[in-house]
PDB file of N, CA, C and O in Angstrom, chain B, residues numbered from 101:
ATOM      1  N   UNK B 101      23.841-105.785 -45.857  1.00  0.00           N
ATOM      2  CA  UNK B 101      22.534-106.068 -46.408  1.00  0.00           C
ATOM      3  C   UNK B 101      22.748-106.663 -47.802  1.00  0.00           C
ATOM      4  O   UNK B 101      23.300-106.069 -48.729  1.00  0.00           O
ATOM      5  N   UNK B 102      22.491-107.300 -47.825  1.00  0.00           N
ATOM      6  CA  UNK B 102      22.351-108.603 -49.426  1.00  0.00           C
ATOM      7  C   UNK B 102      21.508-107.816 -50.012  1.00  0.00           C
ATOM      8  O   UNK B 102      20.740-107.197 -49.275  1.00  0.00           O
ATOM      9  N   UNK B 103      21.390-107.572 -51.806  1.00  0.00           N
ATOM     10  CA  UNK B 103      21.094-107.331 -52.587  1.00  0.00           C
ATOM     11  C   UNK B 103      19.651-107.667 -52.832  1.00  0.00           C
ATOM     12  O   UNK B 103      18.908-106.935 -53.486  1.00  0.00           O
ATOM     13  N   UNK B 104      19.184-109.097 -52.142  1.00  0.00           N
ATOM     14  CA  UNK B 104      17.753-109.545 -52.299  1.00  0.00           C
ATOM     15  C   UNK B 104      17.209-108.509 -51.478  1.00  0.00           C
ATOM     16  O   UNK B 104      16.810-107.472 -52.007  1.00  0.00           O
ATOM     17  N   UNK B 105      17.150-108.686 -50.196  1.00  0.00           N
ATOM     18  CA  UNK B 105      17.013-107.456 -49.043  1.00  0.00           C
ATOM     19  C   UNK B 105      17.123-106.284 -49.474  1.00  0.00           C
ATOM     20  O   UNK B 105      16.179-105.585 -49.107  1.00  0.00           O
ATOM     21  N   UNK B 106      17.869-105.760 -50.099  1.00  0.00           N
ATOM     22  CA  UNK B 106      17.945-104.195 -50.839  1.00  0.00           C
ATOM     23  C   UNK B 106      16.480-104.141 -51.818  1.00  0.00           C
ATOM     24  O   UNK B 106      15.673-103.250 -51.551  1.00  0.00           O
ATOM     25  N   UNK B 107      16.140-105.203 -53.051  1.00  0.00           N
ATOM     26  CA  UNK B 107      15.221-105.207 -54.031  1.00  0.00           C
ATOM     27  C   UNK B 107      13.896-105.387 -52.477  1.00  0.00           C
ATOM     28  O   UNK B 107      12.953-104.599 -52.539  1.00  0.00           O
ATOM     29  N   UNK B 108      13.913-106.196 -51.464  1.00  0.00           N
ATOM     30  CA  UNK B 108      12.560-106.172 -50.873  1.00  0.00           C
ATOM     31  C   UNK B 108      11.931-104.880 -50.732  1.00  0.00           C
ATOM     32  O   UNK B 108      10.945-104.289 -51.172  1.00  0.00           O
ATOM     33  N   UNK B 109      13.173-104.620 -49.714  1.00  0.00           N
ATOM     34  CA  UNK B 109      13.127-103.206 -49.218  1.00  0.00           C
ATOM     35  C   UNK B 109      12.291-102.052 -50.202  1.00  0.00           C
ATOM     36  O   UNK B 109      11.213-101.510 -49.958  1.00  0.00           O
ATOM     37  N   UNK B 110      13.086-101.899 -51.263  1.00  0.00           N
ATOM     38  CA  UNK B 110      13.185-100.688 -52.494  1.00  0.00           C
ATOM     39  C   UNK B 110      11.534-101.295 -53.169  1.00  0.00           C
ATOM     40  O   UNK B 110      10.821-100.756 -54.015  1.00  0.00           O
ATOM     41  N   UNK B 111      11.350-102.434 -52.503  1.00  0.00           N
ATOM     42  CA  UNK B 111       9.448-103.221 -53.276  1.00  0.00           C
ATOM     43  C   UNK B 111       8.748-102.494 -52.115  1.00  0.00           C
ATOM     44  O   UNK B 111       7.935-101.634 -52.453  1.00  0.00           O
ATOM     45  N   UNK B 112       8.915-102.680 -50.943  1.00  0.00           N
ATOM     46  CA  UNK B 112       8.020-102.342 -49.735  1.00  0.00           C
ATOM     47  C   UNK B 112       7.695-100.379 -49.969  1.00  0.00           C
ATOM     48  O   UNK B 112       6.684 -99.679 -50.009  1.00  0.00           O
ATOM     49  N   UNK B 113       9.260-100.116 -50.079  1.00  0.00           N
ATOM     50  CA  UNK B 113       8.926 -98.358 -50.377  1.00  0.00           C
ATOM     51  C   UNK B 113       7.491 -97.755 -51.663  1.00  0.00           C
ATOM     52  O   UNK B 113       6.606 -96.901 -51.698  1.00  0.00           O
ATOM     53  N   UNK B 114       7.939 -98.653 -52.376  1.00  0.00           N
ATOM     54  CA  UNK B 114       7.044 -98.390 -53.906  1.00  0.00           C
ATOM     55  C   UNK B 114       5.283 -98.764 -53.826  1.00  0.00           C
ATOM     56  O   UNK B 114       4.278 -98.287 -54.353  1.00  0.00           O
ATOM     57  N   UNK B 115       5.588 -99.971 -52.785  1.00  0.00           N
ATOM     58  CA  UNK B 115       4.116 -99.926 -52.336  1.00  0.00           C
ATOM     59  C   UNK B 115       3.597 -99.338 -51.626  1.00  0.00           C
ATOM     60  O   UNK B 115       2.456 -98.981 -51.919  1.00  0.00           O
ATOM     61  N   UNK B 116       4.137 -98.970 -50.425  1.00  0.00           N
ATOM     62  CA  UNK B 116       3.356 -97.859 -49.497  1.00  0.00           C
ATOM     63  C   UNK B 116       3.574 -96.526 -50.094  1.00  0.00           C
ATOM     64  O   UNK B 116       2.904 -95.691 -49.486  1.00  0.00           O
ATOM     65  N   UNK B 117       4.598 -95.769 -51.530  1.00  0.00           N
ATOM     66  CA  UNK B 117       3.851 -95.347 -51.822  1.00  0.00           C
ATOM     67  C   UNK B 117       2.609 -94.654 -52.635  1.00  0.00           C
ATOM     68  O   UNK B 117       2.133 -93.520 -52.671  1.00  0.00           O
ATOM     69  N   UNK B 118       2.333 -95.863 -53.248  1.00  0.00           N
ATOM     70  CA  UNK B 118       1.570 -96.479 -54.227  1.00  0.00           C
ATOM     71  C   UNK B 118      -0.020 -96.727 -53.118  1.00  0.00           C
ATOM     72  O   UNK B 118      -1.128 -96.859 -53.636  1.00  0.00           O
ATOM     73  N   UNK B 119       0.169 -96.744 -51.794  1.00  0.00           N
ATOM     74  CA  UNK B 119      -0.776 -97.026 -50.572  1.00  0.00           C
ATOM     75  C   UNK B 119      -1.167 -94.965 -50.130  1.00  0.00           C
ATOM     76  O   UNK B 119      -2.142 -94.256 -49.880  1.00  0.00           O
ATOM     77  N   UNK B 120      -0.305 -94.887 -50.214  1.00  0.00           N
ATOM     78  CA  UNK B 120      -0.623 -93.549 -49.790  1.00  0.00           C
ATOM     79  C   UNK B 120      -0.893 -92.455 -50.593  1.00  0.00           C
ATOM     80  O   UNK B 120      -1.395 -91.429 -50.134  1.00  0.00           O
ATOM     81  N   UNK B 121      -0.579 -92.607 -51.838  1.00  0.00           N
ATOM     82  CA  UNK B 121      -1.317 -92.053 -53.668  1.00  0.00           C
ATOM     83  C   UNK B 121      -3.224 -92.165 -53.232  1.00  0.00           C
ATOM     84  O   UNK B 121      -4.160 -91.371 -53.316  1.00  0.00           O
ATOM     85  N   UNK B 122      -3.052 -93.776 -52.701  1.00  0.00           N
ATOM     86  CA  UNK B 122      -4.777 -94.116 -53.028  1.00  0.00           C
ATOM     87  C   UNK B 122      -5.514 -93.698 -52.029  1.00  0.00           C
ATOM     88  O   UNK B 122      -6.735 -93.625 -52.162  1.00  0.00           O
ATOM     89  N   UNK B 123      -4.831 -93.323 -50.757  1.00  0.00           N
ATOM     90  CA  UNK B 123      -5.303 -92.406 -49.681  1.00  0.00           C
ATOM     91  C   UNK B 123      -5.429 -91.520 -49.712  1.00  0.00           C
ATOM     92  O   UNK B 123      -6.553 -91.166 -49.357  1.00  0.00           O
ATOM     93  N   UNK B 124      -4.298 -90.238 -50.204  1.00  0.00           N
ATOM     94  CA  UNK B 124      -4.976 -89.162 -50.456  1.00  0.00           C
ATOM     95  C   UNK B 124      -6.007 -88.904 -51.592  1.00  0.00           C
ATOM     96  O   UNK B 124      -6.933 -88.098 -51.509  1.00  0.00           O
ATOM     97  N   UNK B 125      -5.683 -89.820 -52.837  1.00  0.00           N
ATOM     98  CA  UNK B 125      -6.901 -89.547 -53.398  1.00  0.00           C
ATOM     99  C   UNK B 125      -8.586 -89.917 -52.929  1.00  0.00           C
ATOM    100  O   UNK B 125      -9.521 -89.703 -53.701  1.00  0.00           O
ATOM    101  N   UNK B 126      -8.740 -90.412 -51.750  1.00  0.00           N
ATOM    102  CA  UNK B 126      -9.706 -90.939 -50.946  1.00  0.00           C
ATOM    103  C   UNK B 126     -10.260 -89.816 -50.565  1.00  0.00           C
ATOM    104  O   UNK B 126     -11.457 -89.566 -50.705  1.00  0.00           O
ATOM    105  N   UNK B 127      -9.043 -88.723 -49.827  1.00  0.00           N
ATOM    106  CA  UNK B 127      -9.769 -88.328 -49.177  1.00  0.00           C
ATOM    107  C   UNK B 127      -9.832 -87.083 -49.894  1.00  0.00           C
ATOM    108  O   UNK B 127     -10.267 -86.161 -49.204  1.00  0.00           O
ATOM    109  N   UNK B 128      -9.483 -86.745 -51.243  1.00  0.00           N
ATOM    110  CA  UNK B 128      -9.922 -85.499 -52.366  1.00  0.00           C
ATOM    111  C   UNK B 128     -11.477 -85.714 -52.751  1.00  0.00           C
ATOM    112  O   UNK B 128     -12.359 -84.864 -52.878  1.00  0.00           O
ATOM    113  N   UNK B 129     -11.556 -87.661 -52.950  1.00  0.00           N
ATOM    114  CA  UNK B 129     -13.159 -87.402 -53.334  1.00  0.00           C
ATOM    115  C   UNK B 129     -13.840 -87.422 -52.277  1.00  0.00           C
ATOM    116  O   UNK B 129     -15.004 -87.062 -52.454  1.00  0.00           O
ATOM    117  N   UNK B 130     -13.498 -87.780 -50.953  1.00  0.00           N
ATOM    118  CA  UNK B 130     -14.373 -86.876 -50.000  1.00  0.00           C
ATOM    119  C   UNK B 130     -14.974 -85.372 -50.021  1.00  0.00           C
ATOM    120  O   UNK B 130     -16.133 -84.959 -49.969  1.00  0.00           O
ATOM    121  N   UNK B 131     -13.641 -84.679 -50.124  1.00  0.00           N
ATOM    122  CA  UNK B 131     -13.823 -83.616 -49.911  1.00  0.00           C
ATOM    123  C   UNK B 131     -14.750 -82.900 -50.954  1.00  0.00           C
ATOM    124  O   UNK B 131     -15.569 -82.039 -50.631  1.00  0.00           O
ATOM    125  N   UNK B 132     -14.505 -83.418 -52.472  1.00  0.00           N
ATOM    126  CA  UNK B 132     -15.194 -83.166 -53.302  1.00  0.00           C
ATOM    127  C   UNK B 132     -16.853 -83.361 -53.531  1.00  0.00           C
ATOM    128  O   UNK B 132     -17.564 -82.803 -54.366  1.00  0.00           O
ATOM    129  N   UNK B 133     -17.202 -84.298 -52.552  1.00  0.00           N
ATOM    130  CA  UNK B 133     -18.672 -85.037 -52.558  1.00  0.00           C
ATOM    131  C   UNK B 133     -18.715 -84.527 -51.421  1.00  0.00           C
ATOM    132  O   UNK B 133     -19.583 -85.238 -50.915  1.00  0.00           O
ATOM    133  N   UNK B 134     -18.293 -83.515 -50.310  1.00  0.00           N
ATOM    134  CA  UNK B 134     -18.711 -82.532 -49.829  1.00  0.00           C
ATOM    135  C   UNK B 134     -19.108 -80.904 -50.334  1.00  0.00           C
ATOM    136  O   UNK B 134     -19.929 -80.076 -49.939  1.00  0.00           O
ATOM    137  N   UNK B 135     -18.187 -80.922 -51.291  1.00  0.00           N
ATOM    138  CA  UNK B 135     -18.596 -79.641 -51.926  1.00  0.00           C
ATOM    139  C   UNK B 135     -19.180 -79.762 -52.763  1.00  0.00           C
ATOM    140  O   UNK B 135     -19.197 -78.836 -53.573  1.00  0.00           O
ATOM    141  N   UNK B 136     -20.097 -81.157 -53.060  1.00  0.00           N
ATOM    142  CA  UNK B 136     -21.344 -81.487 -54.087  1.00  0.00           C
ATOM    143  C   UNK B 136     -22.063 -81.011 -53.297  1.00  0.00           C
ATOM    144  O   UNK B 136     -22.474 -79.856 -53.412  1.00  0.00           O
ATOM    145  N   UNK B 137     -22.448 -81.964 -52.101  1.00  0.00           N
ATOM    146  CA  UNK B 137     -23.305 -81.626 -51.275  1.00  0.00           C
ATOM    147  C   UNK B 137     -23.907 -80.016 -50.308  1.00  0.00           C
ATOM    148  O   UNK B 137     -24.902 -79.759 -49.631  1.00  0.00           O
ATOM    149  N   UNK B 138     -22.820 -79.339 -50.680  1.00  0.00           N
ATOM    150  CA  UNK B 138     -22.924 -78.168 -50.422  1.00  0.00           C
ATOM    151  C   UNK B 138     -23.479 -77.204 -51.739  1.00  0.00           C
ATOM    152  O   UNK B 138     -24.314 -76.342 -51.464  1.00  0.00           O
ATOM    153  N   UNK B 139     -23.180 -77.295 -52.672  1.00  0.00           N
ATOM    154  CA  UNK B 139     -23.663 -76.973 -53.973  1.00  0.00           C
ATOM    155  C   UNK B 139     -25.300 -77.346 -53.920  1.00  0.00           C
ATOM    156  O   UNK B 139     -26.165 -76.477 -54.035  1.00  0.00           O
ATOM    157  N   UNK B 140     -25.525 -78.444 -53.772  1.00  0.00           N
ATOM    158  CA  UNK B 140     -26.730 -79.253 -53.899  1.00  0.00           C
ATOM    159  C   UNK B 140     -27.850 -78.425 -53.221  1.00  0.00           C
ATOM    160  O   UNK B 140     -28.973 -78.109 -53.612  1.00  0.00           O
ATOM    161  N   UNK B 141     -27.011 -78.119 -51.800  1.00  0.00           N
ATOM    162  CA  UNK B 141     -27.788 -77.015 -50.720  1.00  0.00           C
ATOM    163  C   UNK B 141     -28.387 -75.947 -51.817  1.00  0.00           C
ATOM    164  O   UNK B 141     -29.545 -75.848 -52.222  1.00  0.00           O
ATOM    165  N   UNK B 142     -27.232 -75.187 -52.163  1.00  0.00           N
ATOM    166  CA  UNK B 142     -27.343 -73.776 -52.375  1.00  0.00           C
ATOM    167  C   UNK B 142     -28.125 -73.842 -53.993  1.00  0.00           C
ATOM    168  O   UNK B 142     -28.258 -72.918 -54.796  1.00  0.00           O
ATOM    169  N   UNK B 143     -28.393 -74.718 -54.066  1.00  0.00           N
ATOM    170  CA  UNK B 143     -29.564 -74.888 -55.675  1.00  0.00           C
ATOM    171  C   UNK B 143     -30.662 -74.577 -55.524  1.00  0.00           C
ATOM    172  O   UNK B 143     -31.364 -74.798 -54.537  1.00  0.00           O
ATOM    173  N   UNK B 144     -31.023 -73.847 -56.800  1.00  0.00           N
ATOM    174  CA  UNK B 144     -32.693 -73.456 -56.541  1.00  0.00           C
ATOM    175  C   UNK B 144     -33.833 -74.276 -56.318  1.00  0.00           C
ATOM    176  O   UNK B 144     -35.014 -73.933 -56.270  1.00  0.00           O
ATOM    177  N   UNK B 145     -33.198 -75.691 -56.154  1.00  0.00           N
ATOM    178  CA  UNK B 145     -34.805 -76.945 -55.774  1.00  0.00           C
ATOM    179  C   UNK B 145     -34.085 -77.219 -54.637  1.00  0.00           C
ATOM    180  O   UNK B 145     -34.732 -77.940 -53.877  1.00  0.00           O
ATOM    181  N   UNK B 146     -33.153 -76.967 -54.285  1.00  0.00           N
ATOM    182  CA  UNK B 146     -32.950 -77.247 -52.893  1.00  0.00           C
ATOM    183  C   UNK B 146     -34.434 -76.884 -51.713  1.00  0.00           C
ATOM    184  O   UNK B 146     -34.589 -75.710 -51.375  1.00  0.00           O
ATOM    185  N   UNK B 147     -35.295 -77.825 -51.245  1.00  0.00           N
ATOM    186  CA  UNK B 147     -36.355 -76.615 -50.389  1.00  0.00           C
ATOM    187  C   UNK B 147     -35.038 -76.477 -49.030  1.00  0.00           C
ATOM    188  O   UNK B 147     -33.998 -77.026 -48.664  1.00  0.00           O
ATOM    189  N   UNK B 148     -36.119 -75.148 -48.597  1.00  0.00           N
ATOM    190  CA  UNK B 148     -35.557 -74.560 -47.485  1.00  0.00           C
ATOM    191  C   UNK B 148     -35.975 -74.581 -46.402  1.00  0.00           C
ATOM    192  O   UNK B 148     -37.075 -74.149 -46.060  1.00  0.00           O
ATOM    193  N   UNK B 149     -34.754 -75.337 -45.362  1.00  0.00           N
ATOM    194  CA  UNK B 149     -35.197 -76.237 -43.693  1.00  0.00           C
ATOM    195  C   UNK B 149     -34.616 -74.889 -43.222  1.00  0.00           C
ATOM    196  O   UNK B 149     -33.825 -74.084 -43.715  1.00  0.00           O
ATOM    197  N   UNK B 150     -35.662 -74.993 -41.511  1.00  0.00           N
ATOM    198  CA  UNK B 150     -35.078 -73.768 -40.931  1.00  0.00           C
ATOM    199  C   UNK B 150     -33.688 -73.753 -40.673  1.00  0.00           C
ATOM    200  O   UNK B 150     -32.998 -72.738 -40.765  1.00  0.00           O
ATOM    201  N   UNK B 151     -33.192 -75.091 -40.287  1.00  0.00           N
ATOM    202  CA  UNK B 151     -31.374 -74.849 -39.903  1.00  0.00           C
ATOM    203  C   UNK B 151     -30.656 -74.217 -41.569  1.00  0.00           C
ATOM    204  O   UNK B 151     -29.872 -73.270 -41.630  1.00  0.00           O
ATOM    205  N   UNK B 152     -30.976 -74.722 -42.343  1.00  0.00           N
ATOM    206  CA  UNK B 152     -30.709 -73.598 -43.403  1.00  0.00           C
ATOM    207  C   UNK B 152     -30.903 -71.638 -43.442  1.00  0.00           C
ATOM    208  O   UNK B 152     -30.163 -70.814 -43.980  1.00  0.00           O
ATOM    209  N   UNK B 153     -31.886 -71.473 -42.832  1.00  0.00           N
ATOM    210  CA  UNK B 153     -32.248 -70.245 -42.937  1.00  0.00           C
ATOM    211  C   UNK B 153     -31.334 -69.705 -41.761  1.00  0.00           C
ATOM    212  O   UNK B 153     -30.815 -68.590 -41.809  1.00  0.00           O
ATOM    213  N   UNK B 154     -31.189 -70.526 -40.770  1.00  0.00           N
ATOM    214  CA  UNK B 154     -30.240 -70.013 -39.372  1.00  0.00           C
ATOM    215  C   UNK B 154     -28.936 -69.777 -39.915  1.00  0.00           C
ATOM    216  O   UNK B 154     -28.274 -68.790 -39.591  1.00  0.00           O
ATOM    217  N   UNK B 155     -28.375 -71.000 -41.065  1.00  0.00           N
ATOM    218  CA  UNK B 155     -26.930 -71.116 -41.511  1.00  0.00           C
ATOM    219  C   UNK B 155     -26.893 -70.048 -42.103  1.00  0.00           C
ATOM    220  O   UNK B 155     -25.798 -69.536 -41.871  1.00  0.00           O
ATOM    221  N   UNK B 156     -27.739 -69.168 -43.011  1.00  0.00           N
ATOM    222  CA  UNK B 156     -27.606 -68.163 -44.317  1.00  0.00           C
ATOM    223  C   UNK B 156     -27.523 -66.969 -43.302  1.00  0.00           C
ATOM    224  O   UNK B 156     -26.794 -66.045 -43.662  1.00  0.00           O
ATOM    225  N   UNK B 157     -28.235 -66.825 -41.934  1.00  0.00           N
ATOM    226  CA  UNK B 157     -28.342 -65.753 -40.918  1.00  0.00           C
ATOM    227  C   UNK B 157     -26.722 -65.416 -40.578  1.00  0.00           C
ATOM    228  O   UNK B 157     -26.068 -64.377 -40.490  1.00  0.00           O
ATOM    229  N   UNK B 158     -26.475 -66.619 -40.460  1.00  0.00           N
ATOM    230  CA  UNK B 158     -24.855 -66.554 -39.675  1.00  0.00           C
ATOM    231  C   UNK B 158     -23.809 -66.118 -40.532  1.00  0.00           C
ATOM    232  O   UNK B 158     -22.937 -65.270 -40.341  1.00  0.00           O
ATOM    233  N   UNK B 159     -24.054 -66.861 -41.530  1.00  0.00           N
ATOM    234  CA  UNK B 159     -23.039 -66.242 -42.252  1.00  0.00           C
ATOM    235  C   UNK B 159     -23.121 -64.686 -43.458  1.00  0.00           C
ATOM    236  O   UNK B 159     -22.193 -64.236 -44.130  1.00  0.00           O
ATOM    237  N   UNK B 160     -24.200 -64.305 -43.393  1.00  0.00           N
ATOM    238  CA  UNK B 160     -24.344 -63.113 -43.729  1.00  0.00           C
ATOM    239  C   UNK B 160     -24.327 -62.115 -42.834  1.00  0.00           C
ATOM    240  O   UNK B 160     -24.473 -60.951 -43.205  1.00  0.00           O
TER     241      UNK B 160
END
């Protein structure tokens, strides 16, 4: 393997994982703008739908 081929190579590694940094951070602010949205629920102006009142049944 030639030295150019070695630098491609050692470029291709650094980008994917530089590709996969920006993926998991994708899917942290998912998860995070799920546990907004769950917060959001459990707020006192949240009004209250019956599948809410079923969810609070179940898990209490």
């Amino acid at each position: 393997m030639s030295s150019f081929q070695f630098f491609l190579r050692l470029i291709n590694i650094i980008f994917l994982e530089e590709v996969m940094a920006d993926l998991v951070q994708e899917g942290q602010a998912a998860r995070e703008s799920e546990v907004g949205r769950e917060f959001m629920f459990r707020s006192p102006n949240h009004t209250e739908k019956p599948e809410d009142e079923f969810l609070h049944h179940i898990l209490t």
